[in-house]
Jmol script that loads the backbone (N, CA, C; Angstrom):
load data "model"
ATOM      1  N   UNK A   1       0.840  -1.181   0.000  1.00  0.00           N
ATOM      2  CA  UNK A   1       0.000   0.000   0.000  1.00  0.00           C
ATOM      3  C   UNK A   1       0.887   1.248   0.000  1.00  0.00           C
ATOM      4  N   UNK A   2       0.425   2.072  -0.919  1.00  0.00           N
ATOM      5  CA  UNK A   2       1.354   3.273  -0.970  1.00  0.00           C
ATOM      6  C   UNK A   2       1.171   4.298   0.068  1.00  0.00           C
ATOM      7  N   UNK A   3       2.067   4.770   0.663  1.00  0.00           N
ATOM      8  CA  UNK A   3       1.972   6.131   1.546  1.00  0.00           C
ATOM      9  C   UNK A   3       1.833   7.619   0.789  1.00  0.00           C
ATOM     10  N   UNK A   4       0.939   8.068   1.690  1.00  0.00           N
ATOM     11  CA  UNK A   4       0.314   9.287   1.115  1.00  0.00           C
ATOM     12  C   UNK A   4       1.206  10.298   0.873  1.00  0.00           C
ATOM     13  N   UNK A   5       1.996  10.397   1.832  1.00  0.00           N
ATOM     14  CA  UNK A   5       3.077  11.474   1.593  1.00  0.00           C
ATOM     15  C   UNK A   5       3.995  11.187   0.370  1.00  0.00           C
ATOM     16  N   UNK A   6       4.312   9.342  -0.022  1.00  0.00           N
ATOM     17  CA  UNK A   6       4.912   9.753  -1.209  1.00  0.00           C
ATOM     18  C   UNK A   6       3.984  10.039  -2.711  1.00  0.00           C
ATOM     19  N   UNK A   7       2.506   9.718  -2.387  1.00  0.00           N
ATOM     20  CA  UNK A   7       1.829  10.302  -4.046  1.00  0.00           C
ATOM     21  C   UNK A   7       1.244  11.769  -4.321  1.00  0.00           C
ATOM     22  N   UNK A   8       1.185  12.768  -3.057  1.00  0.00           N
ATOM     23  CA  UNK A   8       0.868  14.011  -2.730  1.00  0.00           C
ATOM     24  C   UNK A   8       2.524  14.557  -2.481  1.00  0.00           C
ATOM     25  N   UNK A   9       2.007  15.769  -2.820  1.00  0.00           N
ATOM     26  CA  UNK A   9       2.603  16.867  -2.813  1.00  0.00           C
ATOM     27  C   UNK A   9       1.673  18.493  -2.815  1.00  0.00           C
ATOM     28  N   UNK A  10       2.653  19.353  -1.871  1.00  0.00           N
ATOM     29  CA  UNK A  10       2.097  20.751  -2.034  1.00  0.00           C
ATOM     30  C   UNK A  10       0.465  20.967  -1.842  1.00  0.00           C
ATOM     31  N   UNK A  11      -0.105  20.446  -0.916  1.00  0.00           N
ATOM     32  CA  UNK A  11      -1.415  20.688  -0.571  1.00  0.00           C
ATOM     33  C   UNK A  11      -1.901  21.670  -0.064  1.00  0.00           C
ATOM     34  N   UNK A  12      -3.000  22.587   0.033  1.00  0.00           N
ATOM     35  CA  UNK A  12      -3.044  23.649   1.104  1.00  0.00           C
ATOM     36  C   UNK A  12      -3.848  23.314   2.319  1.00  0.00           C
ATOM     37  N   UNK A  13      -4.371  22.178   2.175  1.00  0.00           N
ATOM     38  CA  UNK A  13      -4.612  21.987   3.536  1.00  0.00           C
ATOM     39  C   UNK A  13      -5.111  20.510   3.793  1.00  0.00           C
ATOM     40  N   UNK A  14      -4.399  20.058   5.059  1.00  0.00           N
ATOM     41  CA  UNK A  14      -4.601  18.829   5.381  1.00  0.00           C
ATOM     42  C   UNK A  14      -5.810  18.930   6.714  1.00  0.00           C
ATOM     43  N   UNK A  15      -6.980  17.578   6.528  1.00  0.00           N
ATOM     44  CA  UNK A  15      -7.900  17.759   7.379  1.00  0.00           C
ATOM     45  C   UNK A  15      -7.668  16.348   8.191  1.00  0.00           C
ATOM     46  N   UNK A  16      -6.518  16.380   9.431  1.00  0.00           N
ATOM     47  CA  UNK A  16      -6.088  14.939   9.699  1.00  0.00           C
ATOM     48  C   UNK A  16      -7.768  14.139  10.792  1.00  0.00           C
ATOM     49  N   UNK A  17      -7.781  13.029  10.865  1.00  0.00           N
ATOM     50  CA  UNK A  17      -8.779  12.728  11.730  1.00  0.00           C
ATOM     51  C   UNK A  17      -7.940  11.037  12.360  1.00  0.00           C
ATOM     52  N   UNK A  18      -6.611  10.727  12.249  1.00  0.00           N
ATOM     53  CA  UNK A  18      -5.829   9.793  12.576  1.00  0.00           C
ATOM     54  C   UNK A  18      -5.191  10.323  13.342  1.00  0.00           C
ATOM     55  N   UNK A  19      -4.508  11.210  13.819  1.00  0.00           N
ATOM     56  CA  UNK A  19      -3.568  11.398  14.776  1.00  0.00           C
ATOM     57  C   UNK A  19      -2.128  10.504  14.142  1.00  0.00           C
ATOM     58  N   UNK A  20      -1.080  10.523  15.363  1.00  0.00           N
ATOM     59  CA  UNK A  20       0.169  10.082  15.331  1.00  0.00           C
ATOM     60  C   UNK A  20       0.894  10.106  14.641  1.00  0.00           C
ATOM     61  N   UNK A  21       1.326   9.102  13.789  1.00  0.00           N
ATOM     62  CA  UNK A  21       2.258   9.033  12.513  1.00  0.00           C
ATOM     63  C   UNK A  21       2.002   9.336  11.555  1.00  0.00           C
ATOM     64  N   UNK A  22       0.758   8.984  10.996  1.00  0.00           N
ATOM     65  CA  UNK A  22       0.012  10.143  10.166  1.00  0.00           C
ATOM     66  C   UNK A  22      -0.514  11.427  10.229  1.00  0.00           C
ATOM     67  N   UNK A  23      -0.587  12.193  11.714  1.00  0.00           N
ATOM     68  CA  UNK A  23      -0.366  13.478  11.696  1.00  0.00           C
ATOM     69  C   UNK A  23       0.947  14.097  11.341  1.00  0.00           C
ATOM     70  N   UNK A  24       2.460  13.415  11.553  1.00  0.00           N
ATOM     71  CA  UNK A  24       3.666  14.010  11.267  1.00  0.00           C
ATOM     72  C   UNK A  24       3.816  13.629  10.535  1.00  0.00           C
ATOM     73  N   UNK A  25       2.967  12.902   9.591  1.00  0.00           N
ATOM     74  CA  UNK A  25       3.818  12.630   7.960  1.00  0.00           C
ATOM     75  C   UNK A  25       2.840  13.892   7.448  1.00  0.00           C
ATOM     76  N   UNK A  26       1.746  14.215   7.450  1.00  0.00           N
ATOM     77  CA  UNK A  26       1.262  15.240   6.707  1.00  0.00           C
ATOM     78  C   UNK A  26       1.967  16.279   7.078  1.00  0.00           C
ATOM     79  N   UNK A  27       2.193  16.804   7.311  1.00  0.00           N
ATOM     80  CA  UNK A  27       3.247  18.220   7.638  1.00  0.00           C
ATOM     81  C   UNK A  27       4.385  18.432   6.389  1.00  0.00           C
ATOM     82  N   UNK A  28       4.800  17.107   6.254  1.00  0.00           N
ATOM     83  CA  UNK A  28       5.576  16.902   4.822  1.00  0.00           C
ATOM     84  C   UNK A  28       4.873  17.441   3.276  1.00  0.00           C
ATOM     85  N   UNK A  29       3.576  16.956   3.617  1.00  0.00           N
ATOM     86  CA  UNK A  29       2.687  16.975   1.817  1.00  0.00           C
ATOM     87  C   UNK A  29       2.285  19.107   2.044  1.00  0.00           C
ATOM     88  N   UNK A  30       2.580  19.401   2.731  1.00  0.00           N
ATOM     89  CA  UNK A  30       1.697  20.837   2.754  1.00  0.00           C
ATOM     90  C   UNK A  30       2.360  21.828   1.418  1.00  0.00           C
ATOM     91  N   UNK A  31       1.951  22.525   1.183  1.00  0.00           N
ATOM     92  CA  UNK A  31       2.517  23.449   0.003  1.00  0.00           C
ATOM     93  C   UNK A  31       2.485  24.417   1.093  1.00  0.00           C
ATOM     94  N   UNK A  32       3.799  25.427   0.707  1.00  0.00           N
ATOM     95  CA  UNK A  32       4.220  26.880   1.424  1.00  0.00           C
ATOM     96  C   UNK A  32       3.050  27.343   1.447  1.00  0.00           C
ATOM     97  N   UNK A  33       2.597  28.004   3.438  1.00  0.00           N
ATOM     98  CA  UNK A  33       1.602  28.573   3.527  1.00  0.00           C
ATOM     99  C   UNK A  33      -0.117  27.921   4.053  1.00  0.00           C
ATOM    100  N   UNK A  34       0.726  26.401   3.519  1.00  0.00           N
ATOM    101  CA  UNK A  34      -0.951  25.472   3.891  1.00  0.00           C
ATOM    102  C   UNK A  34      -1.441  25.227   5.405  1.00  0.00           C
ATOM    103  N   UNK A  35      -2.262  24.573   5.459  1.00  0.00           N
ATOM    104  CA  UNK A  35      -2.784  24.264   6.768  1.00  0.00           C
ATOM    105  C   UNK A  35      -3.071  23.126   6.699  1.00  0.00           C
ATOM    106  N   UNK A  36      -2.495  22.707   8.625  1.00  0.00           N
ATOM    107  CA  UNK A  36      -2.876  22.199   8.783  1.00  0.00           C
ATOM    108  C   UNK A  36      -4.449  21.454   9.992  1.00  0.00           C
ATOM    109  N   UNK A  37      -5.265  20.832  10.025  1.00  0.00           N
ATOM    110  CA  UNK A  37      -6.214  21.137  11.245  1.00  0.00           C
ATOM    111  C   UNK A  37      -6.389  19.436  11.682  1.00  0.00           C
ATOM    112  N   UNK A  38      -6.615  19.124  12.744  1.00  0.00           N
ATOM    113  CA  UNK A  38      -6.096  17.655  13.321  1.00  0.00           C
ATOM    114  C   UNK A  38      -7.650  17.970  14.439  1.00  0.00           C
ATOM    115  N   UNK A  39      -7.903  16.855  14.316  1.00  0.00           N
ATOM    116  CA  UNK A  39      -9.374  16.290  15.361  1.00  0.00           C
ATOM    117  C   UNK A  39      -8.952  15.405  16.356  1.00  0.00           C
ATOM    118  N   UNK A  40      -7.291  14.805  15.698  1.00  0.00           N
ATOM    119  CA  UNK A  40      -6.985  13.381  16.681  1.00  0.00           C
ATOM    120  C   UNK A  40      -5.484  13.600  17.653  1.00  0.00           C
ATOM    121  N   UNK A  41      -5.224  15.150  17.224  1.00  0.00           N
ATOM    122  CA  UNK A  41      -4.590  15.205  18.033  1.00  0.00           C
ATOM    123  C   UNK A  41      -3.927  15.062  19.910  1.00  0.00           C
ATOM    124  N   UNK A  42      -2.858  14.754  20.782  1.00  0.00           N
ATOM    125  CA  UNK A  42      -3.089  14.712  22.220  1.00  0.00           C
ATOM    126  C   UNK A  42      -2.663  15.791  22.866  1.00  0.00           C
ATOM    127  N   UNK A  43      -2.328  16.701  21.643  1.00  0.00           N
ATOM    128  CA  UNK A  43      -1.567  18.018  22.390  1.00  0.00           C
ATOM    129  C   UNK A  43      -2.533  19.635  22.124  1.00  0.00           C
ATOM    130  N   UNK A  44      -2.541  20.262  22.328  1.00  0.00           N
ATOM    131  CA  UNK A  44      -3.213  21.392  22.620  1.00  0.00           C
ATOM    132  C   UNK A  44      -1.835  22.038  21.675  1.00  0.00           C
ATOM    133  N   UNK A  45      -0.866  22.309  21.855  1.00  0.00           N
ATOM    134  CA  UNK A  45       0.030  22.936  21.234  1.00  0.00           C
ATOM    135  C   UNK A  45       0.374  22.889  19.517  1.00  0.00           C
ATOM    136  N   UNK A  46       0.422  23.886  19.425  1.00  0.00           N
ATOM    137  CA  UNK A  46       0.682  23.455  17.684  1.00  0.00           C
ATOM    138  C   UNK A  46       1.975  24.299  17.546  1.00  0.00           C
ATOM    139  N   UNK A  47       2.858  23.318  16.579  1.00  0.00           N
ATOM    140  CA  UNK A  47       4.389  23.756  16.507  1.00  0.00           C
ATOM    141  C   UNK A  47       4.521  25.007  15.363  1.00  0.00           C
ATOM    142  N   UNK A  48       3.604  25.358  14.879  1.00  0.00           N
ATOM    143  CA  UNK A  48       3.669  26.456  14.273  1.00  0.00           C
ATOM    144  C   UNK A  48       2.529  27.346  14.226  1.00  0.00           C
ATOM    145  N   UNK A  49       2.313  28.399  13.174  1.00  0.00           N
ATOM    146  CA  UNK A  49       0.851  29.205  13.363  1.00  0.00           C
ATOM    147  C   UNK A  49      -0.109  28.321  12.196  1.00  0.00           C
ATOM    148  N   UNK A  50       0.994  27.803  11.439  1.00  0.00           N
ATOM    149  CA  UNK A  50       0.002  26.883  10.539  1.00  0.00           C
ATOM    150  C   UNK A  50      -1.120  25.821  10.603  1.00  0.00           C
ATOM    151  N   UNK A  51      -0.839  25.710  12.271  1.00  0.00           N
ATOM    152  CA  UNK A  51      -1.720  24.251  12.973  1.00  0.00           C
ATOM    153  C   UNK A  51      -2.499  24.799  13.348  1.00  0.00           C
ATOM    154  N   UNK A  52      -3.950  23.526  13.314  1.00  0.00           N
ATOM    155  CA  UNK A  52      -5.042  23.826  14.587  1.00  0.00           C
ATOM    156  C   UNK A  52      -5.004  22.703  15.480  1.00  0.00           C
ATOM    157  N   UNK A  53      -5.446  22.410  16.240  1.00  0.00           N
ATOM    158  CA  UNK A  53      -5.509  21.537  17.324  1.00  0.00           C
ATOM    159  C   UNK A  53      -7.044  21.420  17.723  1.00  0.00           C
ATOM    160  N   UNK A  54      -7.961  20.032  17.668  1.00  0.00           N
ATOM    161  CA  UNK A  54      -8.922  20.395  18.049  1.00  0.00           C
ATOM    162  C   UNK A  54      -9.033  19.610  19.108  1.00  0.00           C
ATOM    163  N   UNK A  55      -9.010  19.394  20.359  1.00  0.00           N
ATOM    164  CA  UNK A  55      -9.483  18.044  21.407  1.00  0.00           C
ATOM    165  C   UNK A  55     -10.741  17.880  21.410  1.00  0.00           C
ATOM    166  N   UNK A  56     -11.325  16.491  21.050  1.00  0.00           N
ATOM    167  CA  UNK A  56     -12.532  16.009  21.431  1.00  0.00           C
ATOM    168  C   UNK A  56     -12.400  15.199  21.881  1.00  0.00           C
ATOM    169  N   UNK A  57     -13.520  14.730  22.627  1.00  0.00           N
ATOM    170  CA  UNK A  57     -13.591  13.557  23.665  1.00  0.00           C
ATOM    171  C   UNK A  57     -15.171  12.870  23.061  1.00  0.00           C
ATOM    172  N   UNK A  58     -15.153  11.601  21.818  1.00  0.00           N
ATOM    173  CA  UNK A  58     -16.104  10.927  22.066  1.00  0.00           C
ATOM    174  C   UNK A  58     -16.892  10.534  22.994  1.00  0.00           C
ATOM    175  N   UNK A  59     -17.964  10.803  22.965  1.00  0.00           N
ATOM    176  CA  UNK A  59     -18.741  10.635  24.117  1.00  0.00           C
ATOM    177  C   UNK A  59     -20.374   9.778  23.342  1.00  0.00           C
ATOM    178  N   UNK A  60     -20.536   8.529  23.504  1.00  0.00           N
ATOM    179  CA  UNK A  60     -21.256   7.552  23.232  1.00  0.00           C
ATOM    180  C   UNK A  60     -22.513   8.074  23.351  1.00  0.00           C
ATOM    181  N   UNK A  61     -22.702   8.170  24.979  1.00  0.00           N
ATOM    182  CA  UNK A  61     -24.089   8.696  25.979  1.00  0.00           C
ATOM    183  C   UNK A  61     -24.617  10.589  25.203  1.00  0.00           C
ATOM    184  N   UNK A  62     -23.326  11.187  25.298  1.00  0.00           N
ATOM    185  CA  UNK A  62     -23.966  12.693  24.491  1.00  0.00           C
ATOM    186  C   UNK A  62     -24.216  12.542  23.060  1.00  0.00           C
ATOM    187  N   UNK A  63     -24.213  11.700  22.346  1.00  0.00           N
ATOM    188  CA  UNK A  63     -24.433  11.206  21.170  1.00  0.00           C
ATOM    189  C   UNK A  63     -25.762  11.086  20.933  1.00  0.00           C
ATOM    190  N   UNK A  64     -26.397   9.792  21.956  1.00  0.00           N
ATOM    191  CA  UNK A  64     -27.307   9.409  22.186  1.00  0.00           C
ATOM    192  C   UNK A  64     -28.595  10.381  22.474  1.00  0.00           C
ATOM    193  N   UNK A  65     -27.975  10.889  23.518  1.00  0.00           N
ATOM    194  CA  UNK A  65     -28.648  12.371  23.926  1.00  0.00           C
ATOM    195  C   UNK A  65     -29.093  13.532  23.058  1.00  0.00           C
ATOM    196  N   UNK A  66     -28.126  13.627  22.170  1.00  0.00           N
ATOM    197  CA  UNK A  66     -28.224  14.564  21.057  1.00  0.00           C
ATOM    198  C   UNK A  66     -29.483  13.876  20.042  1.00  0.00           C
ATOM    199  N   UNK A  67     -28.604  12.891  19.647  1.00  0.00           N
ATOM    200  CA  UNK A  67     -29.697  12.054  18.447  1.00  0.00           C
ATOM    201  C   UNK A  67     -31.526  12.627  18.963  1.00  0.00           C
ATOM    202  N   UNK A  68     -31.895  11.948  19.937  1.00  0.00           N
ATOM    203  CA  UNK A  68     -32.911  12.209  20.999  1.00  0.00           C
ATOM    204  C   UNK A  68     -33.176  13.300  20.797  1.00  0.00           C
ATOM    205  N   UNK A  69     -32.837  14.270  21.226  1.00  0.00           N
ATOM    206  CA  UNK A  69     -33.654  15.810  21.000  1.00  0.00           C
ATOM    207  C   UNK A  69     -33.736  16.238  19.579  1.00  0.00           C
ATOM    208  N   UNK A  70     -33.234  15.788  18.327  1.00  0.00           N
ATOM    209  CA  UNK A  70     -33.484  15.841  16.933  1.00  0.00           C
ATOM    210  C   UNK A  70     -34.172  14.901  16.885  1.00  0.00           C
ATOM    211  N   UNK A  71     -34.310  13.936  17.194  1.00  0.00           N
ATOM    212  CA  UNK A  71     -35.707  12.937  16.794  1.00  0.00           C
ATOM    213  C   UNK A  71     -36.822  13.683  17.553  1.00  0.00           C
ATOM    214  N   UNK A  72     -37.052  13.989  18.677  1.00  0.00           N
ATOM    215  CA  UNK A  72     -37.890  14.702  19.356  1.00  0.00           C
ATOM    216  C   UNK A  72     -38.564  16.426  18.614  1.00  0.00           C
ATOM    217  N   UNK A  73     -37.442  16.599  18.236  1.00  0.00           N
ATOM    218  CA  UNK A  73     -37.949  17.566  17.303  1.00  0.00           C
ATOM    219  C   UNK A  73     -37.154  19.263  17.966  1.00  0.00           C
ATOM    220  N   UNK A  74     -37.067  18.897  19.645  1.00  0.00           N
ATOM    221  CA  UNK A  74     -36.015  19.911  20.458  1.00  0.00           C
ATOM    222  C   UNK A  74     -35.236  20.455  20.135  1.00  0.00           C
ATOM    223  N   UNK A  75     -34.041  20.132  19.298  1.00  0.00           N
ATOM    224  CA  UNK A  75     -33.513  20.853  18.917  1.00  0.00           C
ATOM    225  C   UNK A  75     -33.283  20.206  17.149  1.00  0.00           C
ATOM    226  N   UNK A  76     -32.545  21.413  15.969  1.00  0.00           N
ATOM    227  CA  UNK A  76     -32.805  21.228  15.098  1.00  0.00           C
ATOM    228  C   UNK A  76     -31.493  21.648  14.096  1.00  0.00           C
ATOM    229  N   UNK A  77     -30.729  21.164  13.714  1.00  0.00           N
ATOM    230  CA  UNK A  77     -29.502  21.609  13.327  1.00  0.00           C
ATOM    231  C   UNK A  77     -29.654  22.502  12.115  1.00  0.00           C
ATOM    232  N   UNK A  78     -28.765  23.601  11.757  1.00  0.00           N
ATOM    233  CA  UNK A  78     -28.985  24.604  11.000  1.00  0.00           C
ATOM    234  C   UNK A  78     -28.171  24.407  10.131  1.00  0.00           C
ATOM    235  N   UNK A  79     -28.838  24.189   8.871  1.00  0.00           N
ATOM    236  CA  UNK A  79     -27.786  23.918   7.292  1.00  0.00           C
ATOM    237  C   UNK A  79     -27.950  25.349   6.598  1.00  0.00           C
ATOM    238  N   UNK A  80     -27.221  25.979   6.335  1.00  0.00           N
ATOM    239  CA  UNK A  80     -26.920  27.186   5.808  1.00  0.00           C
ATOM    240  C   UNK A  80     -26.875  26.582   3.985  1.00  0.00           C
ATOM    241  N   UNK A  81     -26.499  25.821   4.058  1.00  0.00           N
ATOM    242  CA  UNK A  81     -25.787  25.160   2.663  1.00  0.00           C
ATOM    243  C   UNK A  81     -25.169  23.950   2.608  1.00  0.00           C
ATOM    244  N   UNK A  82     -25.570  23.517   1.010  1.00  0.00           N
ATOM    245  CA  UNK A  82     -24.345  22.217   0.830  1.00  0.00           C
ATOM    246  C   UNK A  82     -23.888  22.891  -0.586  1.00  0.00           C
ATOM    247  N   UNK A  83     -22.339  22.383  -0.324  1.00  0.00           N
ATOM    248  CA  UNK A  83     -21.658  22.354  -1.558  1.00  0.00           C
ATOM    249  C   UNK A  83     -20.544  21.583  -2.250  1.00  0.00           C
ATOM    250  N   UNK A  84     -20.146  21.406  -3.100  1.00  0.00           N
ATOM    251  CA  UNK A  84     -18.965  21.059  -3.883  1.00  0.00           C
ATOM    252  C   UNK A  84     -17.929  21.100  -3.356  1.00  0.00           C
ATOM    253  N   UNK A  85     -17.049  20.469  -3.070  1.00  0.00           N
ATOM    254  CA  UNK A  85     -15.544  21.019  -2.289  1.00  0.00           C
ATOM    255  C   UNK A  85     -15.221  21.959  -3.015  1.00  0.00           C
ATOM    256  N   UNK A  86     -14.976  21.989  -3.845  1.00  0.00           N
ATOM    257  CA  UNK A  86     -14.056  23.360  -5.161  1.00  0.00           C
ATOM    258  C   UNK A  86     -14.880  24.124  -4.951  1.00  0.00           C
ATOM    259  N   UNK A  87     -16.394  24.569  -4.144  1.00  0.00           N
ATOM    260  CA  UNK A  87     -16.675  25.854  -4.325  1.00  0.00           C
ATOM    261  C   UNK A  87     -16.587  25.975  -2.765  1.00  0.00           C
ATOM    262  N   UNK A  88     -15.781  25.318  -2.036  1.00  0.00           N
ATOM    263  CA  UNK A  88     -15.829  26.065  -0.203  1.00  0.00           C
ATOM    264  C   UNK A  88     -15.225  27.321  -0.177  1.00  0.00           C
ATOM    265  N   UNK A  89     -14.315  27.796  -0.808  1.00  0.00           N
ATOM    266  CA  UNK A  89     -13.844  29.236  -0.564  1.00  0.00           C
ATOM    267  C   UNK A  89     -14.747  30.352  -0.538  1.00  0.00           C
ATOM    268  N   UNK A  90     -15.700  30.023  -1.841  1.00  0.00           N
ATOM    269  CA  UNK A  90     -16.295  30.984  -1.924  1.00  0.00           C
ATOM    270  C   UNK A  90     -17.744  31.028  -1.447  1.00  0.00           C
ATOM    271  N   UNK A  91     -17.800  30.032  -1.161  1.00  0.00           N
ATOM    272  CA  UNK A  91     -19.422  29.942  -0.328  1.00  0.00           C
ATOM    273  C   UNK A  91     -18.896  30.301   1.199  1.00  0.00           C
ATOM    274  N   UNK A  92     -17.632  29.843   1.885  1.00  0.00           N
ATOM    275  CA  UNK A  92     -17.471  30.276   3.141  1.00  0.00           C
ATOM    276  C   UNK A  92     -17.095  31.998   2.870  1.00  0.00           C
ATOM    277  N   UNK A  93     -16.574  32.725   1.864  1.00  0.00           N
ATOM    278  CA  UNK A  93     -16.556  34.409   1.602  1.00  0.00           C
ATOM    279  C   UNK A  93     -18.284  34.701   1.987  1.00  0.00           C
ATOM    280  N   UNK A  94     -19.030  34.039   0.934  1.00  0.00           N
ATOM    281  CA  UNK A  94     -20.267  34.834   1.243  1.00  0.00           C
ATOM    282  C   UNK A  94     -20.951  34.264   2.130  1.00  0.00           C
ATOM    283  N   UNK A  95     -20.979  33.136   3.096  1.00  0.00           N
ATOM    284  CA  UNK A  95     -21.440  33.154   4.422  1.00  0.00           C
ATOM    285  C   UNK A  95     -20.839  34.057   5.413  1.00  0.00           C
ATOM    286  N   UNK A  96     -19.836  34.151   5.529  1.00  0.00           N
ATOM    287  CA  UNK A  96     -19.065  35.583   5.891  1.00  0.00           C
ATOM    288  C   UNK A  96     -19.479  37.097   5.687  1.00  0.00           C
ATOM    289  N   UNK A  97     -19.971  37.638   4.459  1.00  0.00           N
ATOM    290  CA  UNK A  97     -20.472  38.579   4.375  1.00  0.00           C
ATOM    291  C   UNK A  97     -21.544  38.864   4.479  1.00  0.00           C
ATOM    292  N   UNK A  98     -22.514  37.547   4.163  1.00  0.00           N
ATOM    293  CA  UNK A  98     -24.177  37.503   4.414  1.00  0.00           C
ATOM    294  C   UNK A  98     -24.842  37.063   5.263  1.00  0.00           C
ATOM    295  N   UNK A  99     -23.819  36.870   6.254  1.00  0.00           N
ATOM    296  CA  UNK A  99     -24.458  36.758   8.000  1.00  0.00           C
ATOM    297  C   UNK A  99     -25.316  35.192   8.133  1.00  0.00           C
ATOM    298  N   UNK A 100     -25.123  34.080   7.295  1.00  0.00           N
ATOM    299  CA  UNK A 100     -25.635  33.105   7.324  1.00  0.00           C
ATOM    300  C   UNK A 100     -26.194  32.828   8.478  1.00  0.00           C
ATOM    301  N   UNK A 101     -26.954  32.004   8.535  1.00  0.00           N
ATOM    302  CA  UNK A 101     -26.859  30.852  10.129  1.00  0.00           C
ATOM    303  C   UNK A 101     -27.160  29.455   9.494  1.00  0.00           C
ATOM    304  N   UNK A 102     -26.274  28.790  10.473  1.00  0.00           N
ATOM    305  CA  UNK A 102     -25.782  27.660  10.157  1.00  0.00           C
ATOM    306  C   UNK A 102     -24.858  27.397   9.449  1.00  0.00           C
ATOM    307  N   UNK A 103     -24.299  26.071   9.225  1.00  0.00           N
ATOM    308  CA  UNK A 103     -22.985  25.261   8.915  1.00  0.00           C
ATOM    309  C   UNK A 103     -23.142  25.174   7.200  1.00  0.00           C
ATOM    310  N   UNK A 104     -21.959  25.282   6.525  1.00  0.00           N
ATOM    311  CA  UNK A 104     -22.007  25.231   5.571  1.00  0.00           C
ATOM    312  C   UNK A 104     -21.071  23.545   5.315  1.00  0.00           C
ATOM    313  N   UNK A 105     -22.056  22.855   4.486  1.00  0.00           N
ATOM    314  CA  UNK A 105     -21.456  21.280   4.548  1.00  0.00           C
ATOM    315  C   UNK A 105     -20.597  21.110   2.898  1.00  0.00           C
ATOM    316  N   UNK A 106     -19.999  20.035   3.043  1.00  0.00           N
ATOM    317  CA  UNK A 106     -19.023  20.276   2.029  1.00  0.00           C
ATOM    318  C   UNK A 106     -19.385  19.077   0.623  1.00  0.00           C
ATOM    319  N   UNK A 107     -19.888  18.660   0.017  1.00  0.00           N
ATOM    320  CA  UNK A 107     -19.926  17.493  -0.352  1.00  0.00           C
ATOM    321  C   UNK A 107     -18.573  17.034  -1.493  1.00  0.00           C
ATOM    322  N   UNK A 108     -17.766  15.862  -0.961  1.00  0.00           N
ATOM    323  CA  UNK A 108     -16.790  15.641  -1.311  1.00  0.00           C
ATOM    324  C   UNK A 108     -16.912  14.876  -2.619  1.00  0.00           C
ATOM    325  N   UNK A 109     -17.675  14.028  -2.621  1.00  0.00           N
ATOM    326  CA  UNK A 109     -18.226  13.118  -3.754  1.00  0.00           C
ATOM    327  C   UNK A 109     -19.494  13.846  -4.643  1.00  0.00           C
ATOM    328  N   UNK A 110     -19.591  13.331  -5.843  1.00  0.00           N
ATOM    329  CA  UNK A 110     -21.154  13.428  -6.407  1.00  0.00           C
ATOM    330  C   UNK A 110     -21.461  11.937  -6.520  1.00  0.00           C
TER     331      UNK A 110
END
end "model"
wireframe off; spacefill off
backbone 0.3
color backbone group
């Protein structure tokens, strides 16, 4: 199986959700300037301004809980939009300027 870092190159942004060895091999594929943003990270610290760091803590039971008040009807999640990956720049510009509410979702596939 081939490693990612050797068939990529110059990316602007890596969206890690593995942590560890595959968080420090992506750091390699970035193009000058890219980003990077990590969900699986254990550190709070990021070694440059280029990182984000996000800590979550799966939680089974708040899952459950959540599901529950959207089936219930309680609460109701807010879709602003779906789009194309190739058009996130510019749909996140004009959710930005047009005061959206809600999440703008990305669709990676057609």
């Amino acid at each position: 199986m081939a490693r990612f870092e050797d068939e990529v190159r110059s990316v602007d942004v890596v969206l890690d959700t593995v942590g560890g060895d595959a968080l420090a091999r992506s750091r390699a594929v970035l193009a000058p300037g890219g980003r990077l943003v990590t969900v699986a990270a254990s550190s709070e610290r990021a070694s440059d301004a280029r990182e984000a760091f996000f800590i979550v803590e799966p939680s089974r039971a708040q899952l459950v809980d959540i599901g529950k008040l959207i089936d219930a009807g309680s609460l109701r999640p807010q879709l602003a939009g779906v789009h194309p990956l190739e058009e996130a720049v510019p749909a996140w510009q004009r959710a930005r300027r047009g005061g959206l509410r809600g999440k703008l979702a990305l669709r990676m596939h057609e």
